[in-house]
C-alpha positions as CSV (number, residue, x, y, z in Angstrom):
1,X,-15.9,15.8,9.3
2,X,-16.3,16.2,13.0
3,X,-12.5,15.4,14.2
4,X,-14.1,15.2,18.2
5,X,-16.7,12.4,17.1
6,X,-14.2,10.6,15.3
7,X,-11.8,10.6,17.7
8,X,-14.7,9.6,20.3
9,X,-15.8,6.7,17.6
10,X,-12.4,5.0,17.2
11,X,-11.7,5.5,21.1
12,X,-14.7,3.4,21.5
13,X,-14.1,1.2,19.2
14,X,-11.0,0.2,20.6
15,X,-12.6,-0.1,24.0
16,X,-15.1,-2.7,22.0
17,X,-11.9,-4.8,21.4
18,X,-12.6,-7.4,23.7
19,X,-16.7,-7.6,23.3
20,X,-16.1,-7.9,19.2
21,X,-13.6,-11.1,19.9
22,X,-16.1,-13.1,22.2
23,X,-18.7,-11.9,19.1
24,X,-16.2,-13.7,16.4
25,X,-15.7,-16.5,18.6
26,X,-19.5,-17.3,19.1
27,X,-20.2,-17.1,15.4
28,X,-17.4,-19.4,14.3
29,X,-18.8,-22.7,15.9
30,X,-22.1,-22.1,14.4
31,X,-22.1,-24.0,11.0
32,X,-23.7,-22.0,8.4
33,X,-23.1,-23.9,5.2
34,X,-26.0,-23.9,2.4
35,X,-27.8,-26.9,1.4
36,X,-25.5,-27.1,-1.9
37,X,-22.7,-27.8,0.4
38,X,-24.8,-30.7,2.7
39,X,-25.6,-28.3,5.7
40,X,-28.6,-26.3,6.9
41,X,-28.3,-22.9,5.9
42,X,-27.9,-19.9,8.1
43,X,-30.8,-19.5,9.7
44,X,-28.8,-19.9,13.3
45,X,-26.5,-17.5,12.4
46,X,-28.7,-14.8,11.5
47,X,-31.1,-15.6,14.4
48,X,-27.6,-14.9,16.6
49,X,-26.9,-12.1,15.0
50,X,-30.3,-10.4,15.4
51,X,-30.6,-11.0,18.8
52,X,-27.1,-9.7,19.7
53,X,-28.4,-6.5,17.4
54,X,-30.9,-5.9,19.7
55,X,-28.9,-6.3,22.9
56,X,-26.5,-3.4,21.4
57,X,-29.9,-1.4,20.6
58,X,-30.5,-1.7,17.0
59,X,-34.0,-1.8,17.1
60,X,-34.8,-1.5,13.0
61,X,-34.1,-4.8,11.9
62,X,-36.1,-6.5,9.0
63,X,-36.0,-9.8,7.4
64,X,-36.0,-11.2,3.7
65,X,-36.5,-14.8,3.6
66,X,-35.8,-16.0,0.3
67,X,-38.1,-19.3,-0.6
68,X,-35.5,-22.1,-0.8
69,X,-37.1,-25.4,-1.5
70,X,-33.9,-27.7,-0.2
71,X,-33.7,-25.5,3.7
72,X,-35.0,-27.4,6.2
73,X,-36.9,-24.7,7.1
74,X,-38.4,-24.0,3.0
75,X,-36.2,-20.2,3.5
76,X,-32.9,-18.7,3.6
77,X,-32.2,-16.1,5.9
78,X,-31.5,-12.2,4.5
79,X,-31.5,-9.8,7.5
80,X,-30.9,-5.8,7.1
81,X,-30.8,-3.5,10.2
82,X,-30.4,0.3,10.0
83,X,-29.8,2.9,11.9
84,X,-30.9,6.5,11.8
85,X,-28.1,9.1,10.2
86,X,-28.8,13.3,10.8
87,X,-30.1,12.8,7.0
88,X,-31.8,9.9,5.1
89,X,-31.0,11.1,1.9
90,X,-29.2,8.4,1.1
91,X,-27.6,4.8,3.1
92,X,-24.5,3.8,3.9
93,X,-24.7,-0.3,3.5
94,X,-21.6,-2.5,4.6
95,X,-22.9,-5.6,3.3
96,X,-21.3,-9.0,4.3
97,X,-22.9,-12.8,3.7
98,X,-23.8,-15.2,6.4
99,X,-22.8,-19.0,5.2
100,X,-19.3,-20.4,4.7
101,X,-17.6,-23.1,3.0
102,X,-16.8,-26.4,4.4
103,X,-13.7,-27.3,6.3
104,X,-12.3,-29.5,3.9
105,X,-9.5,-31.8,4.7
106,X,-9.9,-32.3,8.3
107,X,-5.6,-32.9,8.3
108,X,-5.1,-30.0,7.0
109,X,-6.1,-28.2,10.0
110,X,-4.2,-27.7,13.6
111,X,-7.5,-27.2,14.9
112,X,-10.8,-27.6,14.7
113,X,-12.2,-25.4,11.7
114,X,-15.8,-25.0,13.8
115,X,-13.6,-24.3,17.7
116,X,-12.5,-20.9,17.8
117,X,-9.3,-20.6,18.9
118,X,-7.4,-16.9,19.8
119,X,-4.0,-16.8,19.4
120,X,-0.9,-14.2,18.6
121,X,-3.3,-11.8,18.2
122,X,-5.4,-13.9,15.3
123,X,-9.1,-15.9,15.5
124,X,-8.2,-19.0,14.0
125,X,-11.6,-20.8,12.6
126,X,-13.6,-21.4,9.3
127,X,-15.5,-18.5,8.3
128,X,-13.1,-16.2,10.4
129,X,-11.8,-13.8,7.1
130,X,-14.9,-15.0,4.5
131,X,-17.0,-13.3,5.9
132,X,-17.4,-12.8,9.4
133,X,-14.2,-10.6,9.7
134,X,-16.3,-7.7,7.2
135,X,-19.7,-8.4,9.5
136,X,-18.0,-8.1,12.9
137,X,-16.2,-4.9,11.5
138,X,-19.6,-3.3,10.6
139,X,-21.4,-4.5,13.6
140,X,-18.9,-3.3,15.9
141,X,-19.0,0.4,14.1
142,X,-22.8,0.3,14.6
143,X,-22.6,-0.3,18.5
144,X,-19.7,2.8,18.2
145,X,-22.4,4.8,17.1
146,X,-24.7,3.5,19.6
147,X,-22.8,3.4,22.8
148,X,-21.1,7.1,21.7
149,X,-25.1,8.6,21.0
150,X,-23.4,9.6,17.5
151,X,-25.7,9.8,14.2
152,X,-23.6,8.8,11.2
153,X,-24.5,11.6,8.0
154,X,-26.9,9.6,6.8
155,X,-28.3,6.6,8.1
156,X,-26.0,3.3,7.9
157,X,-27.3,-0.4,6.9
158,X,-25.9,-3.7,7.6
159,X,-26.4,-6.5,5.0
160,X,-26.4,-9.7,6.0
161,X,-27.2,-12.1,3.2
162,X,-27.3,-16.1,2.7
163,X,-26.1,-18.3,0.1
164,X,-22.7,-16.0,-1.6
165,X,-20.8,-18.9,-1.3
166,X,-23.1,-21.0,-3.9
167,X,-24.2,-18.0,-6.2
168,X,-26.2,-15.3,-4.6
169,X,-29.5,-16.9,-5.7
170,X,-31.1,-16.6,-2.3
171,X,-29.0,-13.9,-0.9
172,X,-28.0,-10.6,-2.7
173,X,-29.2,-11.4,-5.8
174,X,-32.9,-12.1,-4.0
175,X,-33.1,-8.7,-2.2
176,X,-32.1,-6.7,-5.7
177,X,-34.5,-8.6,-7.4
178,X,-37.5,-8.4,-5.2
179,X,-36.2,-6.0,-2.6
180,X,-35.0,-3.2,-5.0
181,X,-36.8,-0.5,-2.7
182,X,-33.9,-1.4,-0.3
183,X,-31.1,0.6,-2.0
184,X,-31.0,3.9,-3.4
185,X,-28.4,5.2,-6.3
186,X,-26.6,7.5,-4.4
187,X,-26.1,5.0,-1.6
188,X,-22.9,4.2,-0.6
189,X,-22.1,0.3,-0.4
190,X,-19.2,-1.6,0.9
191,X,-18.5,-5.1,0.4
192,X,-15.5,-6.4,3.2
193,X,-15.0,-9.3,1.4
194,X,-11.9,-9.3,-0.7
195,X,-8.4,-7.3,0.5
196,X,-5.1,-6.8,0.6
197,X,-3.2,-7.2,3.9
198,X,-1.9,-3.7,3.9
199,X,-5.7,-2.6,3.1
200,X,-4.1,-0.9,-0.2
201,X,-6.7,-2.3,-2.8
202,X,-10.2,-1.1,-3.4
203,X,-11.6,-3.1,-5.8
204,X,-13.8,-1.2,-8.8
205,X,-14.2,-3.7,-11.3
206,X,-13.9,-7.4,-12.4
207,X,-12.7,-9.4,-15.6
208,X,-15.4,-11.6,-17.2
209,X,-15.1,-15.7,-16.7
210,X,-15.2,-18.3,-18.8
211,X,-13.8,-21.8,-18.5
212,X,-13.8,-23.6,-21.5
213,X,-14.1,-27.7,-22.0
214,X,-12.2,-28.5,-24.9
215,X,-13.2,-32.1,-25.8
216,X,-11.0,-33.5,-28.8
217,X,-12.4,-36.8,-30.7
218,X,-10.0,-38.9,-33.3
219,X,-9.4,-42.3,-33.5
220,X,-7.8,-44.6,-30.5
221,X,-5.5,-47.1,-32.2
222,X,-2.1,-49.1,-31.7
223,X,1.2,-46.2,-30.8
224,X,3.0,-48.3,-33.4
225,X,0.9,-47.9,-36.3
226,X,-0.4,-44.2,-36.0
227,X,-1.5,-43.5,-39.9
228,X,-4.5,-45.8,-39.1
229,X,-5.9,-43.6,-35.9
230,X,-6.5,-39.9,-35.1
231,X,-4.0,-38.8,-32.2
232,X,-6.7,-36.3,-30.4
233,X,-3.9,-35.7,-27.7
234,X,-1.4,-34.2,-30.2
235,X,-4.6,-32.3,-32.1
236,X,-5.4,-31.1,-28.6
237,X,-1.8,-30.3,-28.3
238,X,-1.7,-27.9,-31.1
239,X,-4.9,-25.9,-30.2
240,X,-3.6,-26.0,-26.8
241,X,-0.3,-23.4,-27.9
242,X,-2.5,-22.0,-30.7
243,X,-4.7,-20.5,-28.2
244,X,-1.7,-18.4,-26.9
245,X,-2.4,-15.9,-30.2
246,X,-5.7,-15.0,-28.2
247,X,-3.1,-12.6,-25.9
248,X,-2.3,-10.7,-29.3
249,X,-6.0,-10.7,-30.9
250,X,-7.4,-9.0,-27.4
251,X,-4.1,-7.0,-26.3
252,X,-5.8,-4.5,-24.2
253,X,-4.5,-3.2,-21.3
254,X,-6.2,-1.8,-18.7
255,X,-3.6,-0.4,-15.6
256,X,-7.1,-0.6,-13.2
257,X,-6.3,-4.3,-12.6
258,X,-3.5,-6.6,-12.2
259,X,-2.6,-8.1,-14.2
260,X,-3.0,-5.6,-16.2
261,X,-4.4,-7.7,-19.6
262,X,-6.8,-10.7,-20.2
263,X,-5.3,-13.9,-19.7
264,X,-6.1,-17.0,-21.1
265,X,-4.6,-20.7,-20.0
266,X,-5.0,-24.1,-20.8
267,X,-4.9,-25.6,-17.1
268,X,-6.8,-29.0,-16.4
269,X,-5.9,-32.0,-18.3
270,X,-8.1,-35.2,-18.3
271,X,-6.4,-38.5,-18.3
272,X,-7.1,-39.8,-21.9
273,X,-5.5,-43.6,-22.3
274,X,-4.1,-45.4,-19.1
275,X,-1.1,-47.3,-21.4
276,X,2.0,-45.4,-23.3
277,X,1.2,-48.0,-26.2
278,X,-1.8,-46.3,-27.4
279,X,-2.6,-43.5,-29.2
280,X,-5.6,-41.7,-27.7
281,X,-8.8,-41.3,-29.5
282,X,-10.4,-38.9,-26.9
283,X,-8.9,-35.7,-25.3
284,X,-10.1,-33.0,-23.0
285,X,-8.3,-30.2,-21.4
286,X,-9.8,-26.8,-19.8
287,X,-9.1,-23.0,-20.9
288,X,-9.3,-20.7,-18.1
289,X,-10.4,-17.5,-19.6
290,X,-10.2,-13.6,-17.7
291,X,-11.3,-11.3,-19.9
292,X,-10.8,-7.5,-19.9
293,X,-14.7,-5.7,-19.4
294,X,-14.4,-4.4,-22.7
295,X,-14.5,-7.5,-24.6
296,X,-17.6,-9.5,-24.8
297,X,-17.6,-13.2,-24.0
298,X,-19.5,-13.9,-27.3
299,X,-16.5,-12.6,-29.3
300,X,-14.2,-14.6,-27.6
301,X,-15.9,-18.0,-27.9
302,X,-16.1,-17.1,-31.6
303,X,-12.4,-16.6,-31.9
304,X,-11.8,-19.9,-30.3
305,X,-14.4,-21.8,-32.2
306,X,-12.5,-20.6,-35.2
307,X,-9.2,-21.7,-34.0
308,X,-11.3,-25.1,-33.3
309,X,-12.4,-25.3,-36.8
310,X,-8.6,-24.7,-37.6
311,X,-7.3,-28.0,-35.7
312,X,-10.0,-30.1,-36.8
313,X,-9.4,-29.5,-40.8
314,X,-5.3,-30.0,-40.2
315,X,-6.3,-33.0,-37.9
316,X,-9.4,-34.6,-39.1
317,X,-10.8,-34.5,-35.5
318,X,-13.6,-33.5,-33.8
319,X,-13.4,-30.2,-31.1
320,X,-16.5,-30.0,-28.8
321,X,-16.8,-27.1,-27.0
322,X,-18.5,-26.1,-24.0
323,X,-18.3,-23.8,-20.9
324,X,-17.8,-24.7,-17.1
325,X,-18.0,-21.4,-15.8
326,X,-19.4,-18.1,-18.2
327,X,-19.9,-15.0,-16.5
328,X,-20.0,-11.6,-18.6
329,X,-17.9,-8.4,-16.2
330,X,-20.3,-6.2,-14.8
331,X,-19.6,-2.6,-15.2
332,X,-17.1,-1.0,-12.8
333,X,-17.4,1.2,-10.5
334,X,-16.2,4.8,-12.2
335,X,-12.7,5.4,-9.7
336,X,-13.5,8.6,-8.9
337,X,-17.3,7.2,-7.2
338,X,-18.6,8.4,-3.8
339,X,-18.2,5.1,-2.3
340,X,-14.4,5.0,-3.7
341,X,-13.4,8.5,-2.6
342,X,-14.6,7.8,1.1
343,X,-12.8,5.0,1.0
344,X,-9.2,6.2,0.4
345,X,-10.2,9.4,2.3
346,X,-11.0,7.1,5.3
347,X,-8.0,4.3,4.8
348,X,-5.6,7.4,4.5
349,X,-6.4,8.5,8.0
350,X,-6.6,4.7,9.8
351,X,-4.2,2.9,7.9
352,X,-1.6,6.2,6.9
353,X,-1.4,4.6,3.4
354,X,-2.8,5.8,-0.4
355,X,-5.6,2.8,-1.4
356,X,-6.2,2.5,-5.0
357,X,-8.8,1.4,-6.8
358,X,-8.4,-2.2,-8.7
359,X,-9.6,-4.3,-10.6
360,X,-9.3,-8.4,-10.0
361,X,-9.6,-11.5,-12.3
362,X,-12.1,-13.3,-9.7
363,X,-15.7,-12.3,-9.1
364,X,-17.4,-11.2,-6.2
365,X,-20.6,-10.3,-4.8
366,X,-20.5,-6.6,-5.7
367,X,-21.5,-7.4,-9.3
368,X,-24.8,-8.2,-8.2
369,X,-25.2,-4.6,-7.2
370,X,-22.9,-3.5,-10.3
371,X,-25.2,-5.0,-12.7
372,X,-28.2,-3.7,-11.2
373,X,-26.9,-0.2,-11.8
374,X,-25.3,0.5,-7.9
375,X,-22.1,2.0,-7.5
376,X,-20.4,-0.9,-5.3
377,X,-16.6,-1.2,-3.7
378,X,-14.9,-4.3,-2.4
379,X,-12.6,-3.6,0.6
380,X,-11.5,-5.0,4.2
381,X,-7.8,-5.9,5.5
382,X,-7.0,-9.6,4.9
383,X,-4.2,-12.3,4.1
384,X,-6.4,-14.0,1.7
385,X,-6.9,-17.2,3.7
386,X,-10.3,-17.5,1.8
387,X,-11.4,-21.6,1.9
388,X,-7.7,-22.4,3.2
389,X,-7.0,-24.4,6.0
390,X,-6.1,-22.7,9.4
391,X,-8.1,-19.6,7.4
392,X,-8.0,-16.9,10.4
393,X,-8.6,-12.9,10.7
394,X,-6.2,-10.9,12.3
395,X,-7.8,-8.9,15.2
396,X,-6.3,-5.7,14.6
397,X,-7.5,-5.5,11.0
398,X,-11.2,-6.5,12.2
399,X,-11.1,-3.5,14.5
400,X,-9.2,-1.0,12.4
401,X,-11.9,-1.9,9.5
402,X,-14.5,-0.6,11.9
403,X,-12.4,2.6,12.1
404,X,-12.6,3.0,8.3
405,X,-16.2,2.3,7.9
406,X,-17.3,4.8,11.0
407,X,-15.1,7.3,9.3
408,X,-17.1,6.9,6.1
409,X,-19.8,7.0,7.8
410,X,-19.3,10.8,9.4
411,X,-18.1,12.1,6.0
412,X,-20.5,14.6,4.4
């Protein structure tokens, strides 16, 4: 590690302070939601950011339009652009996605999602945190690296990808699948888009999903006479608490993540009969599964078929089930990985704190590189205003993040 270039990096980075705000605050009013959630795509966006690449003198910058039948223009935008490192043994990506989600409830805001607004050291605006904070961040550390005449150890990428917020299908999960060329194993990839505010959490792995639709059938009848129905609501009831034995039949615990076991909850309940008088003949409420990496989701929907077929011979109902959500964990990324090592190495220095590798209950993107075999590691600094109202990134983290990723980048 050169200590002079660093210092000369973050020096300039701070002095960047200003030009990475006005960058944040032109990105925020354009509206890159995909065609799943009634917009246009991101097309705007990444024509923006292009351009503004080549004012700051990236000059390799390649696109990967992924055919998208519903974009107004047939495509969805995937952009990489690279610089040269002193070796091209391998690339150090910091990959962030272009679209957002939609305001929501407009009262909800104090003001307007798509209006940037700076304040108390904070960009208020939709799409300030998911994901523009972790794209600013890398962008700025590339024009360190340019405006300094500084080669990072081995030649960095930015990853700018449609479509994360609707399932990777034209984004990262395109450029693996037909792009594959684009990343090496012994790359180094950073995904800035899931955090702690303190910057303490790396994340390394993720629990498998599934939500389960437990639909109960019996027979609706009069409350008063109940020996000549089915109650499906109190059958329902009864699997409901039996499915808390699925905590002792897959008690692992794994101290990676927190919490530290698989959980499994009934949460959403449907609205059976509209009058106290009657006894429902239809019931159907929602498991929310997070499963531990070494469990498979086939053995788990067997174990709760079983305790189906359980209720249904006490009850003499019917138990249909079937599943919202179903995603198997990718494998993790080993704690001790390149990627992770730089990481707390680099964090230690900006942040003076010990990061640790995690592991979360949600998904992200970086199990489309997981599952394809890369070595991938979820960090930035956030509050976790992710798809809230008044959802804002705090400048100071944007710029420090930038910090951490051009230290990376000078690590041998």
């Amino acid at each position: 590690m050169n200590q002079t270039e660093l210092e000369r990096l973050h020096k300039r980075i701070d002095a960047l302070e200003s030009e990475t705000v006005d960058l944040m605050t032109k990105l925020i009013p354009i509206k890159a939601l995909g065609p799943m959630n009634d917009g246009k795509g991101e097309d705007e966006k990444a024509e923006f950011l292009k351009q503004y690449l080549k004012h700051i003198g990236v000059t390799d910058i390649k696109d990967y339009p992924a055919p998208d039948p519903d974009a107004p223009g047939g495509t969805r935008p995937n952009v990489v652009a690279k610089i040269a490192g002193k070796s091209h043994a391998k690339t150090i990506w910091i990959m962030a996605h272009l679209d957002v989600v939609p305001e929501g409830d407009l009262s909800k805001w104090d003001t307007d999602p798509f209006t940037a607004v700076v304040k108390d050291g904070r960009i208020y605006g939709r799409g300030t945190e998911d994901n523009n904070q972790g794209m600013v961040s890398g962008v700025t550390t590339v024009h360190a690296f340019l405006e300094e005449g500084i080669q990072p150890e081995y030649d960095l990428g930015l990853v700018m990808v449609a479509d994360e917020e609707t399932g990777s299908t034209f984004g990262l999960q395109y450029l693996v699948d037909h792009h594959a060329d684009l990343f090496g194993k012994d790359d180094i990839i950073i995904v800035p888009d899931a955090g702690e505010p303190d910057a303490s959490m790396i994340e390394v792995a993720e629990k498998s999903i599934i939500w389960v639709k437990v639909k109960t059938v019996g027979k609706q009848v009069h409350a008063s006479m109940p020996d000549r129905g089915i109650n499906a609501f109190k059958a329902a009831s009864h699997l409901a608490v039996k499915f808390e034995e699925l905590y002792s039949i897959y008690d692992t615990n794994d101290p990676v993540f927190d919490p530290p076991i698989s959980t499994f909850e009934p949460t959403k309940k449907e609205a059976n009969v509209p009058n106290v008088n009657t006894i429902p003949g239809d019931d159907v409420f929602y498991l929310d599964c997070r499963i531990l990496p070494n469990y498979t989701i086939s053995e788990v929907m067997a174990t709760i078929r079983k305790m189906a077929d359980e209720v249904e011979a006490q009850f003499k109902v019917k138990i249909e089930l079937s599943t919202e959500q179903e995603e198997q964990a990718a494998p993790a990324t080993p704690v001790d990985a390149p990627v992770v090592t730089a990481l707390k190495q680099a964090v230690k220095d900006v942040y003076k704190i010990d990061a640790k590798p995690m592991g979360i209950g949600g998904g992200t993107v970086a199990a489309i590189f997981r599952r394809a075999g890369y070595h991938a590691a979820v960090w930035s600094t956030l509050d976790d205003l992710a798809h809230q109202p008044n959802e804002y990134c705090v400048i100071s983290n944007m710029m420090n993040d930038a910090k951490v990723f051009a230290h990376v980048c000078l690590q041998k």
